[in-house]
mmCIF file of the N, C-alpha and C atoms, coordinates in Angstrom:
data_MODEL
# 
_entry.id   MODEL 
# 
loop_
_atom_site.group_PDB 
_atom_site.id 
_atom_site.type_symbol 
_atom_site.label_atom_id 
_atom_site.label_alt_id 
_atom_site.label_comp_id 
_atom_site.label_asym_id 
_atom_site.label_entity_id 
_atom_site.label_seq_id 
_atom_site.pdbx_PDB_ins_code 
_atom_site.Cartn_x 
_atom_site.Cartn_y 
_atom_site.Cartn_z 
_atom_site.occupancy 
_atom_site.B_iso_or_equiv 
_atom_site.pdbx_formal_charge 
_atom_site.auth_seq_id 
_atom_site.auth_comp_id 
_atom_site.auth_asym_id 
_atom_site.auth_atom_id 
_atom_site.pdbx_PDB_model_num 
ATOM 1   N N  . UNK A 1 1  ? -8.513  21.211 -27.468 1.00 0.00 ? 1  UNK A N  1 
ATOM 2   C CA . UNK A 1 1  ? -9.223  21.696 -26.302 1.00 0.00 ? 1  UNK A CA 1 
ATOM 3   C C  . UNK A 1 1  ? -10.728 21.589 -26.519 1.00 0.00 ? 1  UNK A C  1 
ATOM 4   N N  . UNK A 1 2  ? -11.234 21.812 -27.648 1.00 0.00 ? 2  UNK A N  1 
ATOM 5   C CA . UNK A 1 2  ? -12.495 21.942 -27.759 1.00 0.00 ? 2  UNK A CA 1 
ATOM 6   C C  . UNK A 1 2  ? -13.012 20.762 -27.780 1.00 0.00 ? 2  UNK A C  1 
ATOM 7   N N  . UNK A 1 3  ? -12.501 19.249 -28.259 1.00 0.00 ? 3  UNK A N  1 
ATOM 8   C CA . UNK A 1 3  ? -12.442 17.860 -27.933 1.00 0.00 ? 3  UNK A CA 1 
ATOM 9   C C  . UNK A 1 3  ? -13.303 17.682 -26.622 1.00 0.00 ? 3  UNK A C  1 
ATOM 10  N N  . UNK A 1 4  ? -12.166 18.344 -25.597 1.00 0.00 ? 4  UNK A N  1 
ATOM 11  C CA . UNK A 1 4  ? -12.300 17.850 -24.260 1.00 0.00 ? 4  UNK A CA 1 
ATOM 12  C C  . UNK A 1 4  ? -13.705 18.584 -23.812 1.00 0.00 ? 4  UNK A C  1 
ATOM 13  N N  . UNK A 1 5  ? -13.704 20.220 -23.877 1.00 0.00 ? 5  UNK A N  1 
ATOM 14  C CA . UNK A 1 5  ? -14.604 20.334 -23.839 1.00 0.00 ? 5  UNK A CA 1 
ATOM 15  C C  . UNK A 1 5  ? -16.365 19.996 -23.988 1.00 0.00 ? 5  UNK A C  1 
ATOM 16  N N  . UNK A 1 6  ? -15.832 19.258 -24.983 1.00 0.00 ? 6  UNK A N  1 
ATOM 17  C CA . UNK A 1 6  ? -17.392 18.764 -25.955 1.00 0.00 ? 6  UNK A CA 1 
ATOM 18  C C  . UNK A 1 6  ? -17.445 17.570 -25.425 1.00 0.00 ? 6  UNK A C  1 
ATOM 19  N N  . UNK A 1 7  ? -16.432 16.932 -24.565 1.00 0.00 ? 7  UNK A N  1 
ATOM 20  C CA . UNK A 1 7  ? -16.216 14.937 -23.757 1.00 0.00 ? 7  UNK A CA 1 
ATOM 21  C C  . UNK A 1 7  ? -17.364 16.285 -22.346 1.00 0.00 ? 7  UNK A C  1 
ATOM 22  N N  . UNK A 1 8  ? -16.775 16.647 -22.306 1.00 0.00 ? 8  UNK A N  1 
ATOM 23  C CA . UNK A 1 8  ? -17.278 17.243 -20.393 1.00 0.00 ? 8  UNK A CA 1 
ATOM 24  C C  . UNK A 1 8  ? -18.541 17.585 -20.513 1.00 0.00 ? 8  UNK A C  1 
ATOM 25  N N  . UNK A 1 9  ? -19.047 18.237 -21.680 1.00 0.00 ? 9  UNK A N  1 
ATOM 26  C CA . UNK A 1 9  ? -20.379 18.826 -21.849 1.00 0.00 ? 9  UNK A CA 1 
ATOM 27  C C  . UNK A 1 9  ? -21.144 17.585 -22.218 1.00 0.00 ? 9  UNK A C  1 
ATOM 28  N N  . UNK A 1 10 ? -20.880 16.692 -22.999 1.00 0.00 ? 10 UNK A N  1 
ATOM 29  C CA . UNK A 1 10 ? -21.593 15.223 -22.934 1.00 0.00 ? 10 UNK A CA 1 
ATOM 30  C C  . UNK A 1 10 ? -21.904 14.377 -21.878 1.00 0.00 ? 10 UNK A C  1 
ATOM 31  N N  . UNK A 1 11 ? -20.648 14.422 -21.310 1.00 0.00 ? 11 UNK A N  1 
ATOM 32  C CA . UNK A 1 11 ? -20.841 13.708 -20.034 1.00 0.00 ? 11 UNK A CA 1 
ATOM 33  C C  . UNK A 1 11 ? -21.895 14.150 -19.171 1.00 0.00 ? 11 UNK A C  1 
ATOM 34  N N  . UNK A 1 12 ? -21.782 15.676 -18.398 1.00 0.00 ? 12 UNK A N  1 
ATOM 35  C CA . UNK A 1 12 ? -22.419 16.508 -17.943 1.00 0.00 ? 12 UNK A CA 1 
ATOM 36  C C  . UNK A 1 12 ? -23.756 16.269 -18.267 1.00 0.00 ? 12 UNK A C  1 
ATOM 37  N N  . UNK A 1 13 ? -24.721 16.536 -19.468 1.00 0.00 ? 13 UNK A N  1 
ATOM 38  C CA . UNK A 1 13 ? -25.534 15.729 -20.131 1.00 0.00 ? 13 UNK A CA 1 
ATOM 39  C C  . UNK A 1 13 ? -26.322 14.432 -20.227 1.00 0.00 ? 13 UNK A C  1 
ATOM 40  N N  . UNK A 1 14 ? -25.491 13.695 -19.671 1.00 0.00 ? 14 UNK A N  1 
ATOM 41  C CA . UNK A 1 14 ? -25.949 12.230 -19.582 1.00 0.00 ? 14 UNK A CA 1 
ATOM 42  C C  . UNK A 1 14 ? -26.298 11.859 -18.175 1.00 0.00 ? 14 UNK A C  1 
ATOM 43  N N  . UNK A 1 15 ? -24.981 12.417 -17.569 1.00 0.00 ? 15 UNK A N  1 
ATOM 44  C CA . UNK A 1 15 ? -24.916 12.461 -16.275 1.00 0.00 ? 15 UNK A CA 1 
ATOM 45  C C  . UNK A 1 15 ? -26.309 12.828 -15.441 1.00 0.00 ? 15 UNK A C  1 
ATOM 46  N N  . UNK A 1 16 ? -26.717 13.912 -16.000 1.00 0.00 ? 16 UNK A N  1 
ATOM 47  C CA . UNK A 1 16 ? -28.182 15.054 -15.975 1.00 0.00 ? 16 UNK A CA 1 
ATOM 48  C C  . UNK A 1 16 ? -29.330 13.906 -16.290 1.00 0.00 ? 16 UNK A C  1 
ATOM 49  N N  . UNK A 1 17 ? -29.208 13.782 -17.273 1.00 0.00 ? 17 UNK A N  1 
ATOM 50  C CA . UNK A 1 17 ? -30.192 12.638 -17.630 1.00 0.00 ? 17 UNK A CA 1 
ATOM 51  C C  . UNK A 1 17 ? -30.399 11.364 -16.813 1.00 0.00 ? 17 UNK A C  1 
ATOM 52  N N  . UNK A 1 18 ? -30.117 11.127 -16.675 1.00 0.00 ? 18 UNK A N  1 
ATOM 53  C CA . UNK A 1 18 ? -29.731 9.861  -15.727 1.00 0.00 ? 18 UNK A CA 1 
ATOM 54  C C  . UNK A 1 18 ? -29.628 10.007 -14.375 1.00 0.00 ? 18 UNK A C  1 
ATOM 55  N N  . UNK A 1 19 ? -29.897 10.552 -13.704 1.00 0.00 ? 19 UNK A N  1 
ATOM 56  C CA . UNK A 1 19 ? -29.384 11.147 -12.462 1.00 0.00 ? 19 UNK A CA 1 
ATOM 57  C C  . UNK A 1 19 ? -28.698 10.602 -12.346 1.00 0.00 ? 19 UNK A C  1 
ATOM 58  N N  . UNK A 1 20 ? -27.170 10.382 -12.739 1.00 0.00 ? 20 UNK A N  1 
ATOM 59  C CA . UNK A 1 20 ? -26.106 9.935  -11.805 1.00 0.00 ? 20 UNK A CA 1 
ATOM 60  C C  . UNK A 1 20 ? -25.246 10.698 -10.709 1.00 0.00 ? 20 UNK A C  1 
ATOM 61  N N  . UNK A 1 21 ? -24.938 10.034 -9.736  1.00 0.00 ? 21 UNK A N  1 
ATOM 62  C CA . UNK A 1 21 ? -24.044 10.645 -8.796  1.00 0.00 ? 21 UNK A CA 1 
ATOM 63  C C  . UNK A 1 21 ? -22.978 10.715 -8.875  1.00 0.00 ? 21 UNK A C  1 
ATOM 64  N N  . UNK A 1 22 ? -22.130 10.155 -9.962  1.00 0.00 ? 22 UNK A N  1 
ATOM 65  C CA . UNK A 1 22 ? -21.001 9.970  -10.074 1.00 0.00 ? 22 UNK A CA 1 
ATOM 66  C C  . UNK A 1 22 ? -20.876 9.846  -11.634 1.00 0.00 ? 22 UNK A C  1 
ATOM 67  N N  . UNK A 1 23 ? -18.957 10.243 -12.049 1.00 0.00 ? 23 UNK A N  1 
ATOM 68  C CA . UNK A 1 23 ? -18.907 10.725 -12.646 1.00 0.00 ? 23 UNK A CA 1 
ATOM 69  C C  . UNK A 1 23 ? -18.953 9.742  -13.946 1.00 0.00 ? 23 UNK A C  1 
ATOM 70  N N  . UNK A 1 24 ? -18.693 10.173 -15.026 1.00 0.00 ? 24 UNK A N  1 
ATOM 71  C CA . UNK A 1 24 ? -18.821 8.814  -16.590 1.00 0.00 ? 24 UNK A CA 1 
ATOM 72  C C  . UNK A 1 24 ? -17.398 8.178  -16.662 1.00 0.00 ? 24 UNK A C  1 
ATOM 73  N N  . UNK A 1 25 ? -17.123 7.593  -16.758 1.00 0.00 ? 25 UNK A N  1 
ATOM 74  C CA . UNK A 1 25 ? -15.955 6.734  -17.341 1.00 0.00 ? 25 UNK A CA 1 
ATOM 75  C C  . UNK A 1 25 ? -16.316 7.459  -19.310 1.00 0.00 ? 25 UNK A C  1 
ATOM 76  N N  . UNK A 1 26 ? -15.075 7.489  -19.826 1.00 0.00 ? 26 UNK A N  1 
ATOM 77  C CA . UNK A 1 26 ? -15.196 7.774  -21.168 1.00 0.00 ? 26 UNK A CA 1 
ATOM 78  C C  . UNK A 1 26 ? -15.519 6.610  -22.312 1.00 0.00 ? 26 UNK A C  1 
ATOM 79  N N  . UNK A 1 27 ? -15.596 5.219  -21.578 1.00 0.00 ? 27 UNK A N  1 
ATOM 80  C CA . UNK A 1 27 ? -15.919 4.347  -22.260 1.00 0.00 ? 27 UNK A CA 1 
ATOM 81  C C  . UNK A 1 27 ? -17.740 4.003  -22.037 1.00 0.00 ? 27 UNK A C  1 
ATOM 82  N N  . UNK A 1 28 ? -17.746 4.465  -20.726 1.00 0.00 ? 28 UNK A N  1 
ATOM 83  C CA . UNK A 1 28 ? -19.431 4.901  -20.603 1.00 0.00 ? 28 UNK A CA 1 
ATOM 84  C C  . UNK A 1 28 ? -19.945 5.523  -21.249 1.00 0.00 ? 28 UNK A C  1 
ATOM 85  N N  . UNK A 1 29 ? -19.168 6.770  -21.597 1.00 0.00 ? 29 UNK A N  1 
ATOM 86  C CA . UNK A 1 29 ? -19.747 7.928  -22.699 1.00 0.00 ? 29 UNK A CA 1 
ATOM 87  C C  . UNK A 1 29 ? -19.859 7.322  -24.036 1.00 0.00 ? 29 UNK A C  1 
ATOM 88  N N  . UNK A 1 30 ? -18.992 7.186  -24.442 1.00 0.00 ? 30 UNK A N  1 
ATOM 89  C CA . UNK A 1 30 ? -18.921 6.830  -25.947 1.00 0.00 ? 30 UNK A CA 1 
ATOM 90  C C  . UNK A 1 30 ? -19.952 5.561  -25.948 1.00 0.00 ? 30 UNK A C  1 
ATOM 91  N N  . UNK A 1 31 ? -20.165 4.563  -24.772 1.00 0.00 ? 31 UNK A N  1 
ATOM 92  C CA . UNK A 1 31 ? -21.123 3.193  -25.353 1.00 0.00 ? 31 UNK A CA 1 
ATOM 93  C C  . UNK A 1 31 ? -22.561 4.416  -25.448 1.00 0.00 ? 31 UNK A C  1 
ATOM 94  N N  . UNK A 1 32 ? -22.523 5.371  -24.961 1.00 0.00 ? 32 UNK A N  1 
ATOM 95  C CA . UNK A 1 32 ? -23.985 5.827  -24.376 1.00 0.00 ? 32 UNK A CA 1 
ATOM 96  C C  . UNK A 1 32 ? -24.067 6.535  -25.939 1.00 0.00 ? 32 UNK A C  1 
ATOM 97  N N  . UNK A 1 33 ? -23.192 7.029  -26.043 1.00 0.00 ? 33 UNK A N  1 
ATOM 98  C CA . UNK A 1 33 ? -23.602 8.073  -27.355 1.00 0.00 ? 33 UNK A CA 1 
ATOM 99  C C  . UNK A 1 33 ? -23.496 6.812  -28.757 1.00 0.00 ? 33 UNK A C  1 
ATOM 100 N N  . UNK A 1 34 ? -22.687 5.800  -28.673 1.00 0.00 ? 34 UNK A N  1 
ATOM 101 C CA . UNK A 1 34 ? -22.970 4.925  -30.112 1.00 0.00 ? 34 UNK A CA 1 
ATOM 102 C C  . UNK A 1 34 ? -24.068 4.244  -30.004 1.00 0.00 ? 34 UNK A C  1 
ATOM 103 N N  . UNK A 1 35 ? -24.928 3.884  -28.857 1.00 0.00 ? 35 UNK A N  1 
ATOM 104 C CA . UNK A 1 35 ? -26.192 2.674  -28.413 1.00 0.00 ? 35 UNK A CA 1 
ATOM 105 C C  . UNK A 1 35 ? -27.157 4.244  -29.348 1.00 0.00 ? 35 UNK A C  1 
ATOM 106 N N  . UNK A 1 36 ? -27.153 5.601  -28.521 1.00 0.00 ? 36 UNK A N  1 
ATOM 107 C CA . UNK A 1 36 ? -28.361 6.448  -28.982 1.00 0.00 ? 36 UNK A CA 1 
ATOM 108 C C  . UNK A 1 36 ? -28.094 6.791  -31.090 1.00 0.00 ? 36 UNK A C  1 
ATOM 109 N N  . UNK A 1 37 ? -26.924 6.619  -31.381 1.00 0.00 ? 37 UNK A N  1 
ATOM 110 C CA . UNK A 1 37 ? -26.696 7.191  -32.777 1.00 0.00 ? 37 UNK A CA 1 
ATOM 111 C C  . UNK A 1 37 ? -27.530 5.352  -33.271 1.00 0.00 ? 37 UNK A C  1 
ATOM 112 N N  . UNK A 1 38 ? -27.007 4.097  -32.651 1.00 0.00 ? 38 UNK A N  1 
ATOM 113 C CA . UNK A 1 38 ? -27.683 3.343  -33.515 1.00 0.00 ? 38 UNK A CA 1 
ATOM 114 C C  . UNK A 1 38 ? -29.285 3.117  -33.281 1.00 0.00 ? 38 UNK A C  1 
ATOM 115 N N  . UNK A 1 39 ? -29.888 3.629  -32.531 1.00 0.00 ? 39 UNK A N  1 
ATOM 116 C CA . UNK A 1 39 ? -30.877 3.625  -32.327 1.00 0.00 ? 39 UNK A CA 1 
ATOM 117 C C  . UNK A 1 39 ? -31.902 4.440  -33.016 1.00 0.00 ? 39 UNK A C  1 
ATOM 118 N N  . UNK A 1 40 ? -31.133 5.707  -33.511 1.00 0.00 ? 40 UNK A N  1 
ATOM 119 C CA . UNK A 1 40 ? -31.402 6.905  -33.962 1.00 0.00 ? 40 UNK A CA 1 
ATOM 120 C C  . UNK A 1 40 ? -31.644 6.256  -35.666 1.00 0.00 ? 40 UNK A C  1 
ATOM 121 N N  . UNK A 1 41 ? -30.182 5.660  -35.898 1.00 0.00 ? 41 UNK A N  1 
ATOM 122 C CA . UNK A 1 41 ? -30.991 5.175  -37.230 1.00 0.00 ? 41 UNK A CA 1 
ATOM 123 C C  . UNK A 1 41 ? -31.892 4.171  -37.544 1.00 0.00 ? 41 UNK A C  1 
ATOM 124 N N  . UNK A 1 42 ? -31.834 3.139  -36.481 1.00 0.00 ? 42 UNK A N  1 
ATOM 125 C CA . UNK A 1 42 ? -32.744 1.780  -36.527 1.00 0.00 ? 42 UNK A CA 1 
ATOM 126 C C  . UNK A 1 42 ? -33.847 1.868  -36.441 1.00 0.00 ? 42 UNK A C  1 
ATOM 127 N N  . UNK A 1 43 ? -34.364 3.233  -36.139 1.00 0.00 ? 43 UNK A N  1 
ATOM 128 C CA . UNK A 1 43 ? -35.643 4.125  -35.936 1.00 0.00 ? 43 UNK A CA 1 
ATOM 129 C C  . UNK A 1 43 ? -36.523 3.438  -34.561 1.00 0.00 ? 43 UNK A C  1 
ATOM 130 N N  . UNK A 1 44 ? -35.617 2.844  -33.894 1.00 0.00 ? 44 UNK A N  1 
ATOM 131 C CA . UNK A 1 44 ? -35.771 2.463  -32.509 1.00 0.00 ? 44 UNK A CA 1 
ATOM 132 C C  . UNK A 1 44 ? -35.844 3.242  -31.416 1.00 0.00 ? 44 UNK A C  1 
ATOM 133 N N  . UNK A 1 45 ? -35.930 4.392  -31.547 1.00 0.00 ? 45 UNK A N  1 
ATOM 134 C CA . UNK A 1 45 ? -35.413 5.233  -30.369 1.00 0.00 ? 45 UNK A CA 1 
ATOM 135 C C  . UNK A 1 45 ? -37.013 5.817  -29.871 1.00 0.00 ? 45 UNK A C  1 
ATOM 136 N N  . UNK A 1 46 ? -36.865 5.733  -28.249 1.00 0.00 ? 46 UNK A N  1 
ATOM 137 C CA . UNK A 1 46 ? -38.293 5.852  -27.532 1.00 0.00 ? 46 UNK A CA 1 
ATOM 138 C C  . UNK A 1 46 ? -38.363 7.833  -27.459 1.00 0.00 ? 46 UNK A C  1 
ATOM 139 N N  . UNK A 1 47 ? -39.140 8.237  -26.359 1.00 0.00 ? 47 UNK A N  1 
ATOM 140 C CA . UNK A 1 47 ? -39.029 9.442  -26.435 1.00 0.00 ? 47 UNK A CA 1 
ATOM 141 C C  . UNK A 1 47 ? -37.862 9.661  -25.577 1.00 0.00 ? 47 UNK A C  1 
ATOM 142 N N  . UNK A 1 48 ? -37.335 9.632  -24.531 1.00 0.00 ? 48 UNK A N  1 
ATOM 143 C CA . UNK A 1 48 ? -36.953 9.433  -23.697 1.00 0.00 ? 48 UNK A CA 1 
ATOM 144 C C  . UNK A 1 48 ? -35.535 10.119 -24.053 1.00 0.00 ? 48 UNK A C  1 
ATOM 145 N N  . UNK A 1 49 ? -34.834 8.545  -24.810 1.00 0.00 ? 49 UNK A N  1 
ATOM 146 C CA . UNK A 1 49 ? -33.713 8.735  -25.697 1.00 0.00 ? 49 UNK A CA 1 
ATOM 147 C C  . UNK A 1 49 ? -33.811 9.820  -26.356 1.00 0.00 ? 49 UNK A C  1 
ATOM 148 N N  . UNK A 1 50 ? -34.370 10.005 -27.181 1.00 0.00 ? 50 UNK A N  1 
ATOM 149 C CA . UNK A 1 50 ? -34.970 11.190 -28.035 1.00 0.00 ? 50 UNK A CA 1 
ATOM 150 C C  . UNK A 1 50 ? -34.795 12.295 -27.573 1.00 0.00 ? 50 UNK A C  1 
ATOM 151 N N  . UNK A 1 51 ? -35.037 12.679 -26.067 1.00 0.00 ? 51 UNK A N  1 
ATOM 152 C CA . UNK A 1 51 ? -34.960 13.927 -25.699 1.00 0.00 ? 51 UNK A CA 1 
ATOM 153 C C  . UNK A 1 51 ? -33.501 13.751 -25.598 1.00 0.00 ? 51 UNK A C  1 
ATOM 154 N N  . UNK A 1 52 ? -32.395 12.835 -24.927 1.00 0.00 ? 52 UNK A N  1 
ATOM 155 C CA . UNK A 1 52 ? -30.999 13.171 -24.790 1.00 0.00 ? 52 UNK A CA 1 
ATOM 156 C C  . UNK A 1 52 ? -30.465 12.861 -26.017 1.00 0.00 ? 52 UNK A C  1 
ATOM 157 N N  . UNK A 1 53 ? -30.830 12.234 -26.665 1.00 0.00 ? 53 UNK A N  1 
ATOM 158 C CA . UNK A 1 53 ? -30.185 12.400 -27.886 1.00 0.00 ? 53 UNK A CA 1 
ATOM 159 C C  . UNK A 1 53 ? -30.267 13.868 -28.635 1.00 0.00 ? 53 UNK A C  1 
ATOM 160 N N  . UNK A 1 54 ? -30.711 14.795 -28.783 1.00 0.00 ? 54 UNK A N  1 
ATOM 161 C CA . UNK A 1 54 ? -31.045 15.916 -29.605 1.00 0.00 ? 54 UNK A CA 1 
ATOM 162 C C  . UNK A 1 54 ? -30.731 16.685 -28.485 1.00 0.00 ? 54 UNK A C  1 
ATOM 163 N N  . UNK A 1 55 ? -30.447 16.916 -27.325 1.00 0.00 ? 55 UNK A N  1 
ATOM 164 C CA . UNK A 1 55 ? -29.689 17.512 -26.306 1.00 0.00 ? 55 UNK A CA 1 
ATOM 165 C C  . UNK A 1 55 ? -27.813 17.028 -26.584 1.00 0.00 ? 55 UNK A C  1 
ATOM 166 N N  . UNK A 1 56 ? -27.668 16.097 -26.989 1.00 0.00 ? 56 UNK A N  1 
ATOM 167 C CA . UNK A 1 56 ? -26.445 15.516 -27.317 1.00 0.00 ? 56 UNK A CA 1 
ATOM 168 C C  . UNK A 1 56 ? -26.058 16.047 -28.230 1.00 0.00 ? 56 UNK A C  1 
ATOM 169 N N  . UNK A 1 57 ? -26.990 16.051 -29.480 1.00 0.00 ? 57 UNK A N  1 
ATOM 170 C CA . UNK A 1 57 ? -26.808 16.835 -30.699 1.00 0.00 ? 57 UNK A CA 1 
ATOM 171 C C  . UNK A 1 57 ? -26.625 18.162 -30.713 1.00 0.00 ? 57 UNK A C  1 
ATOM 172 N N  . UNK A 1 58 ? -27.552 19.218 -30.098 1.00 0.00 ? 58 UNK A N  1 
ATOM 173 C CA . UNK A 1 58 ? -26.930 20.301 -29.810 1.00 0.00 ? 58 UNK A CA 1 
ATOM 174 C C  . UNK A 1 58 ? -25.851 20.618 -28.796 1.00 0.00 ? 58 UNK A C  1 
ATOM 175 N N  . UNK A 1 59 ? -25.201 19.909 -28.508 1.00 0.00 ? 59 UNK A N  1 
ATOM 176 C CA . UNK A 1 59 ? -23.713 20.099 -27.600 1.00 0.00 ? 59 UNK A CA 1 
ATOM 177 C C  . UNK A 1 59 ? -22.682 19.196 -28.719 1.00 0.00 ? 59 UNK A C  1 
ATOM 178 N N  . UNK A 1 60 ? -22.916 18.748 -29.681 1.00 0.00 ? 60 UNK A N  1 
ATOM 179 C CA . UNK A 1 60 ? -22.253 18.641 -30.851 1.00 0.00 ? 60 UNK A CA 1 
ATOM 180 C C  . UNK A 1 60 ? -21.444 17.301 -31.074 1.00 0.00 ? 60 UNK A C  1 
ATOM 181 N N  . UNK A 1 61 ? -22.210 16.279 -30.248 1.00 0.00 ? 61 UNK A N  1 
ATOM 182 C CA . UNK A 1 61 ? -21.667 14.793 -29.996 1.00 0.00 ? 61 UNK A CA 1 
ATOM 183 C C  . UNK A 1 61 ? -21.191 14.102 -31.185 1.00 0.00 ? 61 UNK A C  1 
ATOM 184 N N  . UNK A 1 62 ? -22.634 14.434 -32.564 1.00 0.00 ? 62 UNK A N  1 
ATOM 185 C CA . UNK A 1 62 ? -22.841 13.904 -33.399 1.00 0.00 ? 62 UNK A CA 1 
ATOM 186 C C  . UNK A 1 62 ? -21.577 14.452 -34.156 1.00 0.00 ? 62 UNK A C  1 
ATOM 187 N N  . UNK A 1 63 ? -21.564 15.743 -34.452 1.00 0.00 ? 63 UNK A N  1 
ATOM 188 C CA . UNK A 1 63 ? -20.554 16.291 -35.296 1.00 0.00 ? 63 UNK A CA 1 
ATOM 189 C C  . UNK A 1 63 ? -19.494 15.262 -35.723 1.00 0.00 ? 63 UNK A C  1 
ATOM 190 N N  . UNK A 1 64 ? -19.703 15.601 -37.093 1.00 0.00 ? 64 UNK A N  1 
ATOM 191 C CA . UNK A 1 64 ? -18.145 14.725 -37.479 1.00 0.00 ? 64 UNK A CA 1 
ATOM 192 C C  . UNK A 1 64 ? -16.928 15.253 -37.351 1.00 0.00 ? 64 UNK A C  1 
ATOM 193 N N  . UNK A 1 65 ? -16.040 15.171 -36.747 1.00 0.00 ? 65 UNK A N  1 
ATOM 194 C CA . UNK A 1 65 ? -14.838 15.417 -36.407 1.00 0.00 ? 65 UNK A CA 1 
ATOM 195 C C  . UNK A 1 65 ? -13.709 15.987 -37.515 1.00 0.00 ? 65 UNK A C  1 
ATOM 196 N N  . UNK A 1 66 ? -13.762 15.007 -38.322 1.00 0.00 ? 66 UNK A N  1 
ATOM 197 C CA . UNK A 1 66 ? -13.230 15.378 -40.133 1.00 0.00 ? 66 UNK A CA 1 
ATOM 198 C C  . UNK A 1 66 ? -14.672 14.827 -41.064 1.00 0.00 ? 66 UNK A C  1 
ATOM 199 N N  . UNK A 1 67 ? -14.156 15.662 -41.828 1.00 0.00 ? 67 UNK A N  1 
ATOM 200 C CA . UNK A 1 67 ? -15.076 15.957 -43.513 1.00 0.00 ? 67 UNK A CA 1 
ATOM 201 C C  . UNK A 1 67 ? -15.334 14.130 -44.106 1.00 0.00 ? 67 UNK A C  1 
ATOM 202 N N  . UNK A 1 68 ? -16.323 14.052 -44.134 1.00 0.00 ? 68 UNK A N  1 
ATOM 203 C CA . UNK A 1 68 ? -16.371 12.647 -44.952 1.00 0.00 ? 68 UNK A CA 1 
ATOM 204 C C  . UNK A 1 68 ? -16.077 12.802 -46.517 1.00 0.00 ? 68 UNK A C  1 
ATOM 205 N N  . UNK A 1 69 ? -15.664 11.585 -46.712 1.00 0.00 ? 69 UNK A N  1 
ATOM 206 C CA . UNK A 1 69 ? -15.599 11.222 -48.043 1.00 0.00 ? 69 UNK A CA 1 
ATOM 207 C C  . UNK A 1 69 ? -16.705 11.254 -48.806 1.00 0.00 ? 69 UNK A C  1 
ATOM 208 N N  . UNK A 1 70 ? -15.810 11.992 -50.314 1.00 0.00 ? 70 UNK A N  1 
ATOM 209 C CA . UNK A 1 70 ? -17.302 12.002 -51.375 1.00 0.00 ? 70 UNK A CA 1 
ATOM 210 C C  . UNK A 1 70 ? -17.012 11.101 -52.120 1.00 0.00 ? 70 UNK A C  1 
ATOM 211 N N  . UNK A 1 71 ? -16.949 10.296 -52.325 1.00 0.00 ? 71 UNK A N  1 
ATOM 212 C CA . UNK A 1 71 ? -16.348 8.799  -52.939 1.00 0.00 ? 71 UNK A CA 1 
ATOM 213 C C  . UNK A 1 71 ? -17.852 7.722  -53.159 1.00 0.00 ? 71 UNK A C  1 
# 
């Protein structure tokens, strides 16, 4: 549940950002949130991005889902 939750609050989010009128496709979401994470490291990212990205981050986009490997 909390999955879905955290898909709706992203969306919601982007949606905001963007003024869209309509709603995200989940393959919209996810290109929107992997384009801002690679951007984030390519140290490409304008202000813009910047502000929804760290709005993304605190609604917990980034979060890793499971524990990474210490390997």
């Amino acid at each position: 549940m909390h999955a879905i939750q955290l898909t709706d609050e992203c969306k919601r989010i982007i949606q905001d950002h963007y003024g869209l009128n309509r709603p995200l496709t989940r393959s919209e979401l996810v290109a929107e949130v992997r384009r801002l994470a690679r951007k984030w490291r390519d140290g490409s990212i304008d202000y813009r991005a910047e502000h929804l990205y760290f709005r993304l981050d605190l609604a917990g986009a980034f979060s890793a889902a499971t524990p990474k490997s210490t390997r």
